[in-house]
N, C-alpha and C positions, 0 to 999 in steps of 0.2 A: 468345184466347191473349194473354198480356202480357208480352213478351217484356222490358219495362223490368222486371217484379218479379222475373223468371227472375235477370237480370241483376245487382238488388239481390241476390239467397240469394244467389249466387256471390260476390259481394265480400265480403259478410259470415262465410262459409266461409273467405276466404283472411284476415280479419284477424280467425279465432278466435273470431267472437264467436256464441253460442248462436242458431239458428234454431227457427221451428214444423216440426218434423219434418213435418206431416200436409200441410200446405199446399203447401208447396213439392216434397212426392214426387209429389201430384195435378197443380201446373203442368209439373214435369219432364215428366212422362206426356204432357201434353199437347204436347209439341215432340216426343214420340216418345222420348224418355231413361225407360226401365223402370228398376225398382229395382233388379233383377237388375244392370242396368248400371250404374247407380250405386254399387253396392255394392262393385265391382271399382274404385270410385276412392276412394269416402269409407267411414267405418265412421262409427256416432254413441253416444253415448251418454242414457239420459235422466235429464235433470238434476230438471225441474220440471214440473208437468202436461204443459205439450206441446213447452216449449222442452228442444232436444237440444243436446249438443256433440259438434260434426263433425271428426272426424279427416282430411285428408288422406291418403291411401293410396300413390296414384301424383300425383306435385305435375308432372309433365311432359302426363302426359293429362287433369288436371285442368286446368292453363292455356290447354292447345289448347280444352277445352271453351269456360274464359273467353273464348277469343280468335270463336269461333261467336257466342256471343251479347252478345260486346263492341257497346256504342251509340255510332254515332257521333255527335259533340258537334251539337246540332241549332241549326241558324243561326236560323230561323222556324218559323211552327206547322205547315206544310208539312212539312218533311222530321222533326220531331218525330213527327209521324202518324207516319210510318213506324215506327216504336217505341211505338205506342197511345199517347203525350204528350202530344200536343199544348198539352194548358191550363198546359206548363211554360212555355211561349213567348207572347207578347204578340200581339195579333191586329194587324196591319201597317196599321188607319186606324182611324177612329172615326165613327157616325153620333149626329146629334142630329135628336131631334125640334122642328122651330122655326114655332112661329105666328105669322106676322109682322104686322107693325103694320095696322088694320083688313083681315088676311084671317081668311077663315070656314072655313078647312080648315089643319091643319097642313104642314109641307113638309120633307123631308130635307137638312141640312148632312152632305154627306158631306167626311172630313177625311183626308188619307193621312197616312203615317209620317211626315215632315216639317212636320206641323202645316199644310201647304197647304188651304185651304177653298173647297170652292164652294157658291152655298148660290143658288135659285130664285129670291129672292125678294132688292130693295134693303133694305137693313139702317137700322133704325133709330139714335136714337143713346142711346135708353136702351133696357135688359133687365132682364125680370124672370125670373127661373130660378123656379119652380115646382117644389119637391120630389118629391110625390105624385102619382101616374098619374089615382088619382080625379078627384082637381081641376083636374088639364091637361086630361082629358078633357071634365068639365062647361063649362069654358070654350069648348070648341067646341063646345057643345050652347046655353049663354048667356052670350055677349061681358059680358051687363049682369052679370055675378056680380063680373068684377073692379072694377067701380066700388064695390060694396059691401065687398067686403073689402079697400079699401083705403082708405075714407074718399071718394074722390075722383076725380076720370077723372087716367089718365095714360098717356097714349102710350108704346106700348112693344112690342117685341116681346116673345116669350113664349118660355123653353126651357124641357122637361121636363128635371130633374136626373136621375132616375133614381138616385134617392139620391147616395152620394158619387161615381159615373159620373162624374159631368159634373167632377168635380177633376181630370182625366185632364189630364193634360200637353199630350197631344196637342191640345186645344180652346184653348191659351193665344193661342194668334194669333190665333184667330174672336174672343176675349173681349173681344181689345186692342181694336176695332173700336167699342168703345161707351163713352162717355161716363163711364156711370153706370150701376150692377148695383145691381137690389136681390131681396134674398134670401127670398122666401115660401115658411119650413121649418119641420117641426117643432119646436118647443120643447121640445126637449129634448136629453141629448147628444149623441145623433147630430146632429141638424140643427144645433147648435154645431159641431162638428168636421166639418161639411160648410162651413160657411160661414167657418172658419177658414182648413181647405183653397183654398176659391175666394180670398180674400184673398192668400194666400202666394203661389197662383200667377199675380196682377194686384196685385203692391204699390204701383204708379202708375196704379189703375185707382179712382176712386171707388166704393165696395160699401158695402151698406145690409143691415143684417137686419132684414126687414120686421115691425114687432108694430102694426101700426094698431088706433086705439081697438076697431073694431069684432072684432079678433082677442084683441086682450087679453081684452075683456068677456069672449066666449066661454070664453077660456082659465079666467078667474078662475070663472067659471060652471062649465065639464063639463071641468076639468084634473085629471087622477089623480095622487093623492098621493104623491110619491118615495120610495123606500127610503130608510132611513142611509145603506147603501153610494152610492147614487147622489147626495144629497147632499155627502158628504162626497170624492167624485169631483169631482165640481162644484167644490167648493169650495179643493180642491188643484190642479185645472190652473186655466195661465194662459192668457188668451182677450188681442183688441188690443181697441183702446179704442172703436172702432164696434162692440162686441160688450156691453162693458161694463152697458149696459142693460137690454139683454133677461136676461142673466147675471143681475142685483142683482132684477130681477122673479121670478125662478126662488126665489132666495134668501128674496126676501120672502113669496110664499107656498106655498112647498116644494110645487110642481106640476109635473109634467111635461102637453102634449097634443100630439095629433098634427094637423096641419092640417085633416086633412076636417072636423073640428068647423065650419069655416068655413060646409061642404054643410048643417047644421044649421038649419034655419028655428025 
């Protein structure tokens, strides 16, 4: 039973505006409100396939109904539950998955509503965020993959992004804590606007969008071709100027790919 949609028909009955008659008679039923009883508050008419306009009947035992299934304004996803909500409300911490600098397993950053972080493991002073699950994963299966896709050894710890997740507000204090971010994302626009996102919210934080020779190749090699529309998206938003490169590569040879190309032998 969904007492938040009961609650939508009713507001929607008092300011006039046409309902699905069929839907809302089957939820009423379900709180125990028969038609029979309805009928004694509301009358409808049918406008259009299934949408009805609802008359008010009795507007005093129709408000006591609203006042039954009135929601109160929900603080947290807690008391939203209460009213089947919940995913109106924001979840009160944040966890990241973090492989830290030479360990063989990853390990939990748990973060509360204040941005406070505690994390297992001493923190290095550069990171590399990691878009895709595949590719976080094989690196705990073989540390030697990121020497190859990135040209070169580079000490770092390691976050899975969890796509644009990791832009969450709540991770800005853990972020602060490094040096230097750099961004191993898809190429294309999501992973632009993920990596725009993490800039915005560390703008005195040195960030890198990672394209090393060995990822280009690939890209130029197995990268599928863009629509217009995505071009031309592309080519109407503005990006900052540690973006600017990976962008005019896009431009030059109208591709998008998605990182696991990198898993590609």
């Amino acid at each position: 039973m969904n007492k938040v949609s009961l609650a939508k028909y009713l507001d929607n009955i008092e300011k006039n505006k046409p309902i699905n008659l069929a839907p809302f008679l089957k939820l009423a039923e379900s709180f125990g409100l028969a038609e029979t009883q309805l009928r004694q508050l509301l009358s409808w008419k049918k406008i259009k396939g299934g949408k009805h306009e609802i008359t008010v009947l009795n507007m005093l035992a129709f408000q006591e109904l609203k006042t039954q299934f009135k929601l109160s304004k929900a603080q947290n996803r807690v008391s939203a539950s209460i009213a089947g909500n919940s995913h109106s409300q924001r979840v009160s911490g944040s966890l990241l998955s973090l492989l830290g600098n030479q360990q063989s397993f990853p390990q939990l950053v748990v973060i509360d509503s204040d941005g406070n972080f505690q994390t297992p493991v001493s923190l290095h002073s550069n990171l590399l965020v990691i878009e895709n699950l595949e590719n976080f994963l094989a690196l705990i299966k073989r540390r030697d993959y990121l020497v190859s896709w990135l040209d070169k050894a580079w000490s770092c710890d390691i976050i899975f992004a969890d796509g644009n997740a990791v832009s969450n507000k709540l991770h800005q204090q853990f972020f602060t804590q490094y040096d230097k971010i750099r961004c191993l994302l898809d190429i294309d626009l999501g992973g632009f606007e993920i990596f725009k996102n993490i800039q915005s919210l560390l703008p005195h934080t040195k960030c890198e969008f990672l394209l090393s020779d060995n990822y280009l190749n690939k890209y130029v090699q197995y990268g599928q071709q863009i629509s217009t529309q995505d071009y031309a998206k592309l080519t109407s938003r503005s990006y900052p100027k540690n973006l600017r490169g990976a962008v005019n590569t896009v431009l030059k040879y109208k591709k998008f790919a998605e990182q696991e190309i990198l898993l590609w032998d």
